[in-house]
PyMOL Python script that loads the backbone (N, CA, C, O; Angstrom):
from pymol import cmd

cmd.read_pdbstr("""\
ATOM      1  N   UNK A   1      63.634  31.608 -19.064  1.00  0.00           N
ATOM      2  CA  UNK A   1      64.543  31.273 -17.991  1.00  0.00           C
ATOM      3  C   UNK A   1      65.863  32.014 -18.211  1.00  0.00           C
ATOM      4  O   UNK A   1      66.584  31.598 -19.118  1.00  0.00           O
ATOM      5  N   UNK A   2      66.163  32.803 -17.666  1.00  0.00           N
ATOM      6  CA  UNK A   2      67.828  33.009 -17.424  1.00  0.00           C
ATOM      7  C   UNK A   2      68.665  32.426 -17.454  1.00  0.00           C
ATOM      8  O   UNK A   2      68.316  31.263 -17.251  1.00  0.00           O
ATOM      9  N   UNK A   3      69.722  32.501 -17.602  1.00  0.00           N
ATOM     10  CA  UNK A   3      71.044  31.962 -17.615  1.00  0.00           C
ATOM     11  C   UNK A   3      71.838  32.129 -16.550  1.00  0.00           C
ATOM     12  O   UNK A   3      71.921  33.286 -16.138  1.00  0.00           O
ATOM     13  N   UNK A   4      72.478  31.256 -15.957  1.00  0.00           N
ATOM     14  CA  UNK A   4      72.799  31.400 -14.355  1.00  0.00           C
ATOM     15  C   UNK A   4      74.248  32.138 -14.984  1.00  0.00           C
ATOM     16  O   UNK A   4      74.734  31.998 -16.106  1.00  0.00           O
ATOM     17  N   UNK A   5      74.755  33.001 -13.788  1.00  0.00           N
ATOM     18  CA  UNK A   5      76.187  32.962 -14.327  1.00  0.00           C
ATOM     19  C   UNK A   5      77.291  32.040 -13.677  1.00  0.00           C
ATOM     20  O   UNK A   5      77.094  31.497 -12.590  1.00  0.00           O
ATOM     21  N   UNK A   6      78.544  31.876 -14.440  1.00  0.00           N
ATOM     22  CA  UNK A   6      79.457  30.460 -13.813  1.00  0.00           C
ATOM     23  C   UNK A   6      79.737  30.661 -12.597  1.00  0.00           C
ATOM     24  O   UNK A   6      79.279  31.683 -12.086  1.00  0.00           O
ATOM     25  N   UNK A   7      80.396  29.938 -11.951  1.00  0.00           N
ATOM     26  CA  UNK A   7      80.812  30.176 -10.533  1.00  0.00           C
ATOM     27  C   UNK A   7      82.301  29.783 -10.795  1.00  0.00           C
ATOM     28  O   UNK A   7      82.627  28.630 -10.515  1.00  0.00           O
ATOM     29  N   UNK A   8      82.936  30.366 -11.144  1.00  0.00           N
ATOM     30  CA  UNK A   8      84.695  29.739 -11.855  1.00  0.00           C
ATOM     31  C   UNK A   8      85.351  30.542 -10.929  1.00  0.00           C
ATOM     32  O   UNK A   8      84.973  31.575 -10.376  1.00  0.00           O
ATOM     33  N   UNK A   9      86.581  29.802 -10.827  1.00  0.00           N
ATOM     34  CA  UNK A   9      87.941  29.861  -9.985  1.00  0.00           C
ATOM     35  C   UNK A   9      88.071  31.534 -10.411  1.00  0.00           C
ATOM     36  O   UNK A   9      88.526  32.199  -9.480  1.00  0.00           O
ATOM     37  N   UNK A  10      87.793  32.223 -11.489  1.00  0.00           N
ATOM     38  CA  UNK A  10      87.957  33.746 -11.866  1.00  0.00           C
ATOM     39  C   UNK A  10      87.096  34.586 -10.639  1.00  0.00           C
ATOM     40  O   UNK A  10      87.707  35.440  -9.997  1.00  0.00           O
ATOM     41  N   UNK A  11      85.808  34.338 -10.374  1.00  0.00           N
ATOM     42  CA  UNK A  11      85.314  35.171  -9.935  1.00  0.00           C
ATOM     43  C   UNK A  11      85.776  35.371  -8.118  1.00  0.00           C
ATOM     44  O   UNK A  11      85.432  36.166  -7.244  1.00  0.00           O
ATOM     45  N   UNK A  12      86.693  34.219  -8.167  1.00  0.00           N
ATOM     46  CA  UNK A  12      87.262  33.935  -6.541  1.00  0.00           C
ATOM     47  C   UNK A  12      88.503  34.342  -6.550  1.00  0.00           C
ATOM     48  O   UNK A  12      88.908  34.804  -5.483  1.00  0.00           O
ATOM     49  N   UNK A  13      89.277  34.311  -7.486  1.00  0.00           N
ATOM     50  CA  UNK A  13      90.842  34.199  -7.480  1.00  0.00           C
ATOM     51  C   UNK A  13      91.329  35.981  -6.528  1.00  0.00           C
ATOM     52  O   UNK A  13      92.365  36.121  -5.878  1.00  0.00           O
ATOM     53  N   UNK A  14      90.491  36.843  -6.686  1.00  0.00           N
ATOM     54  CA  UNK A  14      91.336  37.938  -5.844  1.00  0.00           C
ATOM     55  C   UNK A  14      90.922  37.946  -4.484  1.00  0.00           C
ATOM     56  O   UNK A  14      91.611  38.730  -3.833  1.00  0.00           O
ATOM     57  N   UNK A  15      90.278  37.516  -3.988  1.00  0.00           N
ATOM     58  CA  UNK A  15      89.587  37.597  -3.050  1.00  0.00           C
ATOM     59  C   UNK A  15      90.502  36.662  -1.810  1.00  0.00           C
ATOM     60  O   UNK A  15      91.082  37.117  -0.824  1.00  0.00           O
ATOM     61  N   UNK A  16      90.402  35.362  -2.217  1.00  0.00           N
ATOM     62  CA  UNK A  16      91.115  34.517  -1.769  1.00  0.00           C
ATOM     63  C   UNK A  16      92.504  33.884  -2.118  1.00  0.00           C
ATOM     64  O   UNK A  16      92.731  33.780  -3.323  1.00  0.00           O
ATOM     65  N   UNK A  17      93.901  33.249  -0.864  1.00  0.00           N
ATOM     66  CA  UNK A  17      94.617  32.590  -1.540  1.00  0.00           C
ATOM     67  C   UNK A  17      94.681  31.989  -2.410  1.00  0.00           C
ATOM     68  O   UNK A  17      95.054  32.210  -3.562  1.00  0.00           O
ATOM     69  N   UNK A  18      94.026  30.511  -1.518  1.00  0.00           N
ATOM     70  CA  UNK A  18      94.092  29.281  -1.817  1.00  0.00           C
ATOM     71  C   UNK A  18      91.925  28.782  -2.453  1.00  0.00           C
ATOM     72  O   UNK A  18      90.959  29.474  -2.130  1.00  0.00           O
ATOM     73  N   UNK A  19      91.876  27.968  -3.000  1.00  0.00           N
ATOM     74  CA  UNK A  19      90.632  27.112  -3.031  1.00  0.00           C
ATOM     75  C   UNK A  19      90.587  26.211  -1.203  1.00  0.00           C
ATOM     76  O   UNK A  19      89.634  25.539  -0.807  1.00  0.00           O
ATOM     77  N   UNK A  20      91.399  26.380  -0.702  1.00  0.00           N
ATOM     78  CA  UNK A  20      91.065  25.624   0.584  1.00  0.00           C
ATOM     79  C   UNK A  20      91.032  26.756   1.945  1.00  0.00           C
ATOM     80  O   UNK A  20      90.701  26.492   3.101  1.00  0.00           O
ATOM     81  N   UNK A  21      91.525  28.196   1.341  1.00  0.00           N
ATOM     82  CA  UNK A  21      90.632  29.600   2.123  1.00  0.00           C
ATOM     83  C   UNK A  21      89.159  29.469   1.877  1.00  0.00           C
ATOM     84  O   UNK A  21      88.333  29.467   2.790  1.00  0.00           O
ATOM     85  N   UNK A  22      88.813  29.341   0.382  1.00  0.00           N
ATOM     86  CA  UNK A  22      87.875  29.694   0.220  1.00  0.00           C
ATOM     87  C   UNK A  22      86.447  28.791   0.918  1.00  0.00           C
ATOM     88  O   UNK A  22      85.370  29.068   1.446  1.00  0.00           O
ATOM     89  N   UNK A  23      87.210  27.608   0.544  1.00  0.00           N
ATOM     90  CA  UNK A  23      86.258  26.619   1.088  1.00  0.00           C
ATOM     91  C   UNK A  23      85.847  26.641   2.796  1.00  0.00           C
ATOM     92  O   UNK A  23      84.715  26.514   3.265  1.00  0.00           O
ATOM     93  N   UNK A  24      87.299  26.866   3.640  1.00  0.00           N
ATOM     94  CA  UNK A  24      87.131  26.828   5.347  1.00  0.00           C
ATOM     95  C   UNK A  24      86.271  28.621   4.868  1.00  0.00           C
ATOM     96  O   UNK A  24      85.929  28.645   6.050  1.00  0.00           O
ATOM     97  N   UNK A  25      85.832  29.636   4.423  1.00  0.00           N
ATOM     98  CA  UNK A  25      85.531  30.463   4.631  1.00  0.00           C
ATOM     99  C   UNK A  25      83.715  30.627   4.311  1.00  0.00           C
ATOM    100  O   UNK A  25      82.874  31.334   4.866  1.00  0.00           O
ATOM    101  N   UNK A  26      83.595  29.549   3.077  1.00  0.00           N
ATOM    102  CA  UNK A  26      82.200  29.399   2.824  1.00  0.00           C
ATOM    103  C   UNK A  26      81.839  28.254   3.963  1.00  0.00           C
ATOM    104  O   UNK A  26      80.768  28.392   4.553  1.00  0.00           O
ATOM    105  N   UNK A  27      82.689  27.123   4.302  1.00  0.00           N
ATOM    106  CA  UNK A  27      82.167  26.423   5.733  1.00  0.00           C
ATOM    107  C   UNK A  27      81.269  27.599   7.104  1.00  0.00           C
ATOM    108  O   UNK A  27      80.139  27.545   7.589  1.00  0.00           O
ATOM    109  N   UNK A  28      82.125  28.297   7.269  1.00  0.00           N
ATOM    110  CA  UNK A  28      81.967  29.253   8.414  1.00  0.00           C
ATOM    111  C   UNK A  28      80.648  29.759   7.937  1.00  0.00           C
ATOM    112  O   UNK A  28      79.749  29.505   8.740  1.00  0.00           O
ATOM    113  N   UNK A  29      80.251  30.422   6.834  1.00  0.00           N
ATOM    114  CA  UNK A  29      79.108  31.277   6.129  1.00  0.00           C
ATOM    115  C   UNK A  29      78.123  30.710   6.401  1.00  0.00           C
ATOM    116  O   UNK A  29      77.089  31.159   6.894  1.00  0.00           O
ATOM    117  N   UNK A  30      78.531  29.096   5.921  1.00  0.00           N
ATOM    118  CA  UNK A  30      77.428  28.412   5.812  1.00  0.00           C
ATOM    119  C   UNK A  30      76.864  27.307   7.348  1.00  0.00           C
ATOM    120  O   UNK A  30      75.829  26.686   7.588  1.00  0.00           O
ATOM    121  N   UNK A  31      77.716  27.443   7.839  1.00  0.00           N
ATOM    122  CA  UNK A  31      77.326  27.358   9.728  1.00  0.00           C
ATOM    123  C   UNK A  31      76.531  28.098  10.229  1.00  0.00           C
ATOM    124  O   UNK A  31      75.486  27.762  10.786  1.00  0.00           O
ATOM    125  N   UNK A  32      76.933  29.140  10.087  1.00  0.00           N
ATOM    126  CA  UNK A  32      76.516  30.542  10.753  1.00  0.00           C
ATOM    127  C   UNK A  32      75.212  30.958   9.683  1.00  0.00           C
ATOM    128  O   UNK A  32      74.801  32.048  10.079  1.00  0.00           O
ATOM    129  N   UNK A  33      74.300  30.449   8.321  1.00  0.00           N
ATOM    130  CA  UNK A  33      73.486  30.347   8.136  1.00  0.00           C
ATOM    131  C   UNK A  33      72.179  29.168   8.722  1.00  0.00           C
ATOM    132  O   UNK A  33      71.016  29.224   9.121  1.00  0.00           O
ATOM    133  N   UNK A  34      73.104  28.269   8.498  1.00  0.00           N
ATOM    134  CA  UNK A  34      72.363  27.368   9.448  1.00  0.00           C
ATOM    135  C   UNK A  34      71.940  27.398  10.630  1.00  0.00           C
ATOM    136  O   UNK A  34      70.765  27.154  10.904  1.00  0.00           O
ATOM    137  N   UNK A  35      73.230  27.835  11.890  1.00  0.00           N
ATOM    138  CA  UNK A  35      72.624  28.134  13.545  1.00  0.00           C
ATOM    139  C   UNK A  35      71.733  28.883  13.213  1.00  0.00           C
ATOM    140  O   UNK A  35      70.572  28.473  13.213  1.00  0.00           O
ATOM    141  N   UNK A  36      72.149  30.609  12.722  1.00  0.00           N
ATOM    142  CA  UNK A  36      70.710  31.647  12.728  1.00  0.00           C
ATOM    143  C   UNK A  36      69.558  31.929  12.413  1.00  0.00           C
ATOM    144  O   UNK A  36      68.786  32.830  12.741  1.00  0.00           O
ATOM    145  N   UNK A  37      69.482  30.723  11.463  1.00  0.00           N
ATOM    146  CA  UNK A  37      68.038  29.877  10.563  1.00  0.00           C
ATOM    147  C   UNK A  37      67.925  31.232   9.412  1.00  0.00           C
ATOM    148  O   UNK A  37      66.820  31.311   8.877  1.00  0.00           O
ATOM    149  N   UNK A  38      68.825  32.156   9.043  1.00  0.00           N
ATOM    150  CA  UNK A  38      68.454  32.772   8.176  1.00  0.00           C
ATOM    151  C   UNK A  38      68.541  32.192   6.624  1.00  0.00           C
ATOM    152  O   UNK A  38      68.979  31.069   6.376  1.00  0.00           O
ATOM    153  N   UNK A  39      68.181  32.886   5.865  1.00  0.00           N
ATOM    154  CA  UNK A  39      67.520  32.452   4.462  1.00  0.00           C
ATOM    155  C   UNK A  39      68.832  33.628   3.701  1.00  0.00           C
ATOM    156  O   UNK A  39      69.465  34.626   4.046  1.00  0.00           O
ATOM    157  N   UNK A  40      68.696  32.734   2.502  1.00  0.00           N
ATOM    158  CA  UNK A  40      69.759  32.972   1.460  1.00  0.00           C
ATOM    159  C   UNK A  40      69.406  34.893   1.147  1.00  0.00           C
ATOM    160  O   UNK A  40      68.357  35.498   0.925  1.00  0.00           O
ATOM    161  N   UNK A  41      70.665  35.289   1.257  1.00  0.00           N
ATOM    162  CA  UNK A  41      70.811  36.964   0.931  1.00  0.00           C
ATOM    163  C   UNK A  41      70.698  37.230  -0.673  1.00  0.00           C
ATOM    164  O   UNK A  41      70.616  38.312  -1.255  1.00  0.00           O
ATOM    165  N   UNK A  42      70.718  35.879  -1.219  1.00  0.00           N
ATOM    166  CA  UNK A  42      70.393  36.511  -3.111  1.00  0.00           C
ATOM    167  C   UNK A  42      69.224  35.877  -3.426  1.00  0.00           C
ATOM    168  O   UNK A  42      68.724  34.881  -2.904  1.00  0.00           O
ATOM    169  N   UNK A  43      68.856  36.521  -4.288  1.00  0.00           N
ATOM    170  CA  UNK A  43      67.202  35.753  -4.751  1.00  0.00           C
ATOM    171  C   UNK A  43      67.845  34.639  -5.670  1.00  0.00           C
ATOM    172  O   UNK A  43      68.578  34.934  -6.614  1.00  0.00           O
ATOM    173  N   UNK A  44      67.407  32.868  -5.210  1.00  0.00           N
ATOM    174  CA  UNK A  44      67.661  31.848  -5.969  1.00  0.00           C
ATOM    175  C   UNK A  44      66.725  30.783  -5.660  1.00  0.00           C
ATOM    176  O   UNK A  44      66.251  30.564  -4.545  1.00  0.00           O
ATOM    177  N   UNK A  45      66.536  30.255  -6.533  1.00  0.00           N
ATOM    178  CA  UNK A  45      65.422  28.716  -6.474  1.00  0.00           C
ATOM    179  C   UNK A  45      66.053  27.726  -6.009  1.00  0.00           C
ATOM    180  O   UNK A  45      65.479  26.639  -5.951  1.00  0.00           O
ATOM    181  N   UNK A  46      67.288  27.862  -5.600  1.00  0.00           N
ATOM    182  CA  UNK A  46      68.782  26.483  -5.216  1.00  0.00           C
ATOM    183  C   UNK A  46      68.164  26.375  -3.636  1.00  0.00           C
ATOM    184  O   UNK A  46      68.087  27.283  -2.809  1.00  0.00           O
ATOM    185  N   UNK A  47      67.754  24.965  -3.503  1.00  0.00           N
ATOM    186  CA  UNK A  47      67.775  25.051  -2.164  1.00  0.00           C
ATOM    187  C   UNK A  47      69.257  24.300  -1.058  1.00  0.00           C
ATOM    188  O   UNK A  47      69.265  24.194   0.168  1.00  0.00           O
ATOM    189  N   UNK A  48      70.335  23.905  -2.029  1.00  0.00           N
ATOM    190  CA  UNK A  48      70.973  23.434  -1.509  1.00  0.00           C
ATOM    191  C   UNK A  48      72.134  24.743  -0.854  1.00  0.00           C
ATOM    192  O   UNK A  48      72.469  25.617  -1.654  1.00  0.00           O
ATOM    193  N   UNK A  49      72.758  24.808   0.771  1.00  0.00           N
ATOM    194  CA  UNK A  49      73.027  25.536   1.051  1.00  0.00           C
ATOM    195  C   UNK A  49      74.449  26.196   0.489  1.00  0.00           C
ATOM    196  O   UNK A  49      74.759  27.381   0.364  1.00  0.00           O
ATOM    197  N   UNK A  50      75.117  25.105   0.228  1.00  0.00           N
ATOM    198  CA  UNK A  50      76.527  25.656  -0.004  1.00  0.00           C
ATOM    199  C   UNK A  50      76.376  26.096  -1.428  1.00  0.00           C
ATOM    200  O   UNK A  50      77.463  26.492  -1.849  1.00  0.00           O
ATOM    201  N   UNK A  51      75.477  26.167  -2.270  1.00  0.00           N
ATOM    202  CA  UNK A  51      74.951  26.837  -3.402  1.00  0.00           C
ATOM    203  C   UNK A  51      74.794  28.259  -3.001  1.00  0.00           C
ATOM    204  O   UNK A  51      75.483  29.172  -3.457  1.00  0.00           O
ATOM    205  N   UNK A  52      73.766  28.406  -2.047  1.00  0.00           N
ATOM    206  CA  UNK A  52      73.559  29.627  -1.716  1.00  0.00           C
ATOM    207  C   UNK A  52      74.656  30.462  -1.406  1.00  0.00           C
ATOM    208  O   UNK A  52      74.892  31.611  -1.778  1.00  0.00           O
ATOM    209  N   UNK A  53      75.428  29.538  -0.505  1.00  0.00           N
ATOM    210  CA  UNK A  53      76.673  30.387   0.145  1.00  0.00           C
ATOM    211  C   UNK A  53      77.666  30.847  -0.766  1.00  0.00           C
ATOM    212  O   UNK A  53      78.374  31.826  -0.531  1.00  0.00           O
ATOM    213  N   UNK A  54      77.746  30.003  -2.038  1.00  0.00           N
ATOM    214  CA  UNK A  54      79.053  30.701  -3.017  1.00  0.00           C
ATOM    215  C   UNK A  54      77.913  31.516  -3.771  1.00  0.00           C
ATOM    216  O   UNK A  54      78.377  32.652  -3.873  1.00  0.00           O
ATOM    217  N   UNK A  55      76.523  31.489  -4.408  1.00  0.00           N
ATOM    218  CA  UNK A  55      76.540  32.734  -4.467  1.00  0.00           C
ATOM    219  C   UNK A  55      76.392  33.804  -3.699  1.00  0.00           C
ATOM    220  O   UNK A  55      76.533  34.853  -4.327  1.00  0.00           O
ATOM    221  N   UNK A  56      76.191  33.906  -2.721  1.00  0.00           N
ATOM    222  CA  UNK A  56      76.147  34.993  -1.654  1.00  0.00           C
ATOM    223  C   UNK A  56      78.216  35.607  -2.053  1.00  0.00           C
ATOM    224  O   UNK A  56      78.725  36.721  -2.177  1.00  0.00           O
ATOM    225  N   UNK A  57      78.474  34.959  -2.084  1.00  0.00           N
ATOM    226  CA  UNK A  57      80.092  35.610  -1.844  1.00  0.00           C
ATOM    227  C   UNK A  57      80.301  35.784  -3.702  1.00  0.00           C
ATOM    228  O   UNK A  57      81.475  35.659  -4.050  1.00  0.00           O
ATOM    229  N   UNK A  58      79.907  35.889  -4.149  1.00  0.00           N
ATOM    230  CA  UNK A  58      79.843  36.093  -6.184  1.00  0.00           C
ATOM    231  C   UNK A  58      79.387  37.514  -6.086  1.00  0.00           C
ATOM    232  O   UNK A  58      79.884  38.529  -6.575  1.00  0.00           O
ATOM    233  N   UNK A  59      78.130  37.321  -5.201  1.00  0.00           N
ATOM    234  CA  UNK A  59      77.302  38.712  -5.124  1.00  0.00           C
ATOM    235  C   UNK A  59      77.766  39.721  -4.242  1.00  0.00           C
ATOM    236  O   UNK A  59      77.186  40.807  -4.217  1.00  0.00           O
ATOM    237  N   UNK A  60      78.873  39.462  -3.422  1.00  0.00           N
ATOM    238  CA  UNK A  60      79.447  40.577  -2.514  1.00  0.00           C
ATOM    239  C   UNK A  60      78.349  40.204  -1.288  1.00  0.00           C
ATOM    240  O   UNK A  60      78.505  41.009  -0.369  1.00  0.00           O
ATOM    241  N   UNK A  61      77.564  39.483  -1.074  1.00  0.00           N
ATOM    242  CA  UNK A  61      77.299  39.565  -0.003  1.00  0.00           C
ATOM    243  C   UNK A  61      77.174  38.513   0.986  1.00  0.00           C
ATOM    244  O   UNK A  61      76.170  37.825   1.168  1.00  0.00           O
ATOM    245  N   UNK A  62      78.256  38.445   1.598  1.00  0.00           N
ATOM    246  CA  UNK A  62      79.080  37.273   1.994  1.00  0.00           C
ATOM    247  C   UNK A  62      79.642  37.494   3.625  1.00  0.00           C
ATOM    248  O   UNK A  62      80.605  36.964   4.179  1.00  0.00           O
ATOM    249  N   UNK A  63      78.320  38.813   4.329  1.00  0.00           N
ATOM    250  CA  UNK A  63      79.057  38.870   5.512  1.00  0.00           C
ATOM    251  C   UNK A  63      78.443  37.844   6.466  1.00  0.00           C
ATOM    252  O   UNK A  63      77.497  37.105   6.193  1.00  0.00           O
ATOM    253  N   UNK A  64      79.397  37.925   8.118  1.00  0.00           N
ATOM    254  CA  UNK A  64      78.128  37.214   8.790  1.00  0.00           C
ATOM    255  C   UNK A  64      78.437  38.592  10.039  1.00  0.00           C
ATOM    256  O   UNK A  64      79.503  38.968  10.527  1.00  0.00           O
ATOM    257  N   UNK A  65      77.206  39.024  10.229  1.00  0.00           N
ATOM    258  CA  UNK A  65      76.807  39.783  10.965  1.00  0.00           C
ATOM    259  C   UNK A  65      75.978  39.416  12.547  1.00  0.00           C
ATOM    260  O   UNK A  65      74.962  38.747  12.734  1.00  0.00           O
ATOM    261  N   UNK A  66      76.978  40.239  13.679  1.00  0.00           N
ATOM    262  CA  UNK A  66      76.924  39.545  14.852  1.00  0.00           C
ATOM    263  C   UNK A  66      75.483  39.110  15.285  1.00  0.00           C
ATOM    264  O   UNK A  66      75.400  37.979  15.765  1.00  0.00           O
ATOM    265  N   UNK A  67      74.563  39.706  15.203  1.00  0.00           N
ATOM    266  CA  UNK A  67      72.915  39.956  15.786  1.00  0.00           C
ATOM    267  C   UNK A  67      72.662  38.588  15.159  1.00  0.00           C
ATOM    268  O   UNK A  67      71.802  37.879  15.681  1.00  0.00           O
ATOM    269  N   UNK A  68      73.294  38.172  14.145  1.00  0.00           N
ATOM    270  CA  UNK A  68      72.540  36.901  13.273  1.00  0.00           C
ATOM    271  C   UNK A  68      73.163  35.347  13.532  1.00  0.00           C
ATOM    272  O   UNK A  68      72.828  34.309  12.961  1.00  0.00           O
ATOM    273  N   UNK A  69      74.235  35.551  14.641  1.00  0.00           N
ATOM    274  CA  UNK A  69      74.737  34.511  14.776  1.00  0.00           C
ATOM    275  C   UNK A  69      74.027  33.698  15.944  1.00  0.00           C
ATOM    276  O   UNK A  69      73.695  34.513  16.804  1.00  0.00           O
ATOM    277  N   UNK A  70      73.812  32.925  16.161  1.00  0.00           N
ATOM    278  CA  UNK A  70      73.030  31.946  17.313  1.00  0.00           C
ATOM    279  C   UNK A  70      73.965  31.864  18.515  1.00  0.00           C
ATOM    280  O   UNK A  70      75.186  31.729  18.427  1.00  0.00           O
ATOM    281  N   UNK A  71      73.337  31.949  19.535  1.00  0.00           N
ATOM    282  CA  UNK A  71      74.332  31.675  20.930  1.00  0.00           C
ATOM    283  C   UNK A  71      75.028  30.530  21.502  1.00  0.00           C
ATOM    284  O   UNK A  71      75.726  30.387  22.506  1.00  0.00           O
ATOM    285  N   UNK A  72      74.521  29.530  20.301  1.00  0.00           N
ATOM    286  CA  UNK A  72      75.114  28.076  20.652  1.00  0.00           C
ATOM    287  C   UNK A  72      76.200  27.923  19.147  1.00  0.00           C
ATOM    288  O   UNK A  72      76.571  26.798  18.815  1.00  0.00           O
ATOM    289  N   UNK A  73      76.533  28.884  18.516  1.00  0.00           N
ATOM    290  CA  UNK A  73      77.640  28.960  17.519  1.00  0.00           C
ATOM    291  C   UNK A  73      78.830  27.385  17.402  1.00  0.00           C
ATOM    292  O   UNK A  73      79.185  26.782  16.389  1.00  0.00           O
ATOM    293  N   UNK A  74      79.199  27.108  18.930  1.00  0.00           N
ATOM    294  CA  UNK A  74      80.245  26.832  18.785  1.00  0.00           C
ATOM    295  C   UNK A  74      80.312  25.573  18.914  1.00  0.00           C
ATOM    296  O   UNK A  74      81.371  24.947  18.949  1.00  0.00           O
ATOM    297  N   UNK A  75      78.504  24.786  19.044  1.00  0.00           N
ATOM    298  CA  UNK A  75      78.338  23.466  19.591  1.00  0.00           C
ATOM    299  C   UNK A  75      77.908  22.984  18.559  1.00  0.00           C
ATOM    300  O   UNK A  75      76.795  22.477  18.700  1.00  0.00           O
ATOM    301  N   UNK A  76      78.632  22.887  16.853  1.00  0.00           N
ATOM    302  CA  UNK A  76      77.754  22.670  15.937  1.00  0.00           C
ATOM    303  C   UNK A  76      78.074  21.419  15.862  1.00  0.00           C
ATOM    304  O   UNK A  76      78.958  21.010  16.614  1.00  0.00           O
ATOM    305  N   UNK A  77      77.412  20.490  14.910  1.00  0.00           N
ATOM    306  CA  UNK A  77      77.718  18.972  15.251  1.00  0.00           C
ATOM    307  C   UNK A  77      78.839  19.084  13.617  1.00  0.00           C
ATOM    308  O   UNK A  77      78.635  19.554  12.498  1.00  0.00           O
ATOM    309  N   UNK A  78      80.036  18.368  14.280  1.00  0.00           N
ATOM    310  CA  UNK A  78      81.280  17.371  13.631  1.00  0.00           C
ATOM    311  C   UNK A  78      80.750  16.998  12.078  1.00  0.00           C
ATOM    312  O   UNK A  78      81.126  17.491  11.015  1.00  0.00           O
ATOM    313  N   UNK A  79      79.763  15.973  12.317  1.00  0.00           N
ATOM    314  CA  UNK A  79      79.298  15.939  11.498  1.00  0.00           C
ATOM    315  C   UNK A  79      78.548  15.973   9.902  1.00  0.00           C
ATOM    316  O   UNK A  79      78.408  15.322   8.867  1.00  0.00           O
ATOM    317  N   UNK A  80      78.213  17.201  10.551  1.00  0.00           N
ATOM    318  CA  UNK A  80      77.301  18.201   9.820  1.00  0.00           C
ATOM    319  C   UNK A  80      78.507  19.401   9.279  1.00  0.00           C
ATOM    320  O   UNK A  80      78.257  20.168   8.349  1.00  0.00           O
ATOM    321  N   UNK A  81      79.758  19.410   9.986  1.00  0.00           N
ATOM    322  CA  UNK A  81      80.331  20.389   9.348  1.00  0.00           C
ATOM    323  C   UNK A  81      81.336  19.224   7.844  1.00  0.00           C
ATOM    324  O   UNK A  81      81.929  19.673   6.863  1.00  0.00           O
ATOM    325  N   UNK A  82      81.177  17.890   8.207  1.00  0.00           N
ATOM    326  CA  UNK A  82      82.003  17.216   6.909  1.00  0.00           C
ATOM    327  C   UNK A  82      80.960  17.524   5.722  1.00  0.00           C
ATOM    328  O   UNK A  82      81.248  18.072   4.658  1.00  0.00           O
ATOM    329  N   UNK A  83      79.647  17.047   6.133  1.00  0.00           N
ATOM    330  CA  UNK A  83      78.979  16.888   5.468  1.00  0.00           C
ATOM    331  C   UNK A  83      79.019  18.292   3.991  1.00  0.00           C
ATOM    332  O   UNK A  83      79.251  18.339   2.783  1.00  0.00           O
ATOM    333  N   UNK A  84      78.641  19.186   5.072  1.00  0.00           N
ATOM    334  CA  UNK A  84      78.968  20.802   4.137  1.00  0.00           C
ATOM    335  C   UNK A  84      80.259  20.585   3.589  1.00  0.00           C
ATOM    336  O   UNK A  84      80.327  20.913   2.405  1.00  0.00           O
ATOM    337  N   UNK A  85      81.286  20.142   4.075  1.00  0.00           N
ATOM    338  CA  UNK A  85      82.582  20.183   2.751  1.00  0.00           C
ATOM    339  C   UNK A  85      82.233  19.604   1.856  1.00  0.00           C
ATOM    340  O   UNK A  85      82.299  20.107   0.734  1.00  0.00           O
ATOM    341  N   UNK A  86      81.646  18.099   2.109  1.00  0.00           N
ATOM    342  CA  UNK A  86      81.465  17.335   0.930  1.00  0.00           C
ATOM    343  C   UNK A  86      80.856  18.060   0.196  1.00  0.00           C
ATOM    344  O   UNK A  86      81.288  17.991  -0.955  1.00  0.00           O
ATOM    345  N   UNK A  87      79.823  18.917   0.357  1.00  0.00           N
ATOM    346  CA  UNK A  87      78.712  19.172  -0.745  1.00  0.00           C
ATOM    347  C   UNK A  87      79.198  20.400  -0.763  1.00  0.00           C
ATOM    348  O   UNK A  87      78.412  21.161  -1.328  1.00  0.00           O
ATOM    349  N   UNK A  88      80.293  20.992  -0.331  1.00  0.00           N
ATOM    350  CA  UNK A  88      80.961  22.318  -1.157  1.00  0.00           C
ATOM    351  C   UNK A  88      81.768  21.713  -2.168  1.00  0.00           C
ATOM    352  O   UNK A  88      81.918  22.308  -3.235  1.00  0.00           O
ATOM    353  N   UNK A  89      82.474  20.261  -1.905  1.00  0.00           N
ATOM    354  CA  UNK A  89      83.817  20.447  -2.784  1.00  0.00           C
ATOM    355  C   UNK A  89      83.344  19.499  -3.786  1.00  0.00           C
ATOM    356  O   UNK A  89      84.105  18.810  -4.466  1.00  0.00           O
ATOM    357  N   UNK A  90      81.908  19.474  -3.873  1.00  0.00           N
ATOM    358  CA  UNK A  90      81.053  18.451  -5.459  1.00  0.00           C
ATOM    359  C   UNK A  90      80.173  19.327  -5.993  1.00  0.00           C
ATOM    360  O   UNK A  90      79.340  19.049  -6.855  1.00  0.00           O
ATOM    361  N   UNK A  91      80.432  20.879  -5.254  1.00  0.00           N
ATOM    362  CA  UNK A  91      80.121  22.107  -6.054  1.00  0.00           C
ATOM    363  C   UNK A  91      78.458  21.938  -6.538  1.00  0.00           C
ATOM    364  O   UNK A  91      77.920  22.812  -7.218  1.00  0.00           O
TER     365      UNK A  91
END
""", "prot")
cmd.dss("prot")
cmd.show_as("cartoon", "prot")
cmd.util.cbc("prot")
cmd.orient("prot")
């Protein structure tokens, strides 16, 4: 088995201001994975999403690209977007 590598405040700190950029920025990632039903851009066994989404942005690949966004983008449920903070900010 491999050794995962950390996900620490280092590998974020140039990229972003604040920890609360980073977070409204993996929210958005991870919306816009969900509407387009696409599947995680790094190879990982994590099925939880906001896992996927910080490593996707570790790995540089952290865009969201227009063709992949869903046409109902903007009707996402309230909800479902707390829910993703919670389970971004318990990492």
């Amino acid at each position: 088995m491999k050794k995962q590598q950390a996900l620490t405040g280092e590998s974020f700190r140039n990229r972003f201001e604040s920890q609360f950029d980073l977070v409204n920025y993996a929210i958005s990632l991870a919306q816009d994975m969900i509407v387009s039903g696409r599947g995680p851009r790094v190879k990982t066994d994590v099925l939880n999403v906001a896992h996927q989404i910080l490593d996707e942005i570790t790995a540089g690949k952290d865009v969201i690209l227009e063709e992949e966004r869903g046409e109902s983008g903007d009707d996402i449920d309230p909800l479902l977007i707390e829910q993703m903070s919670e389970s971004m900010a318990l990492g």
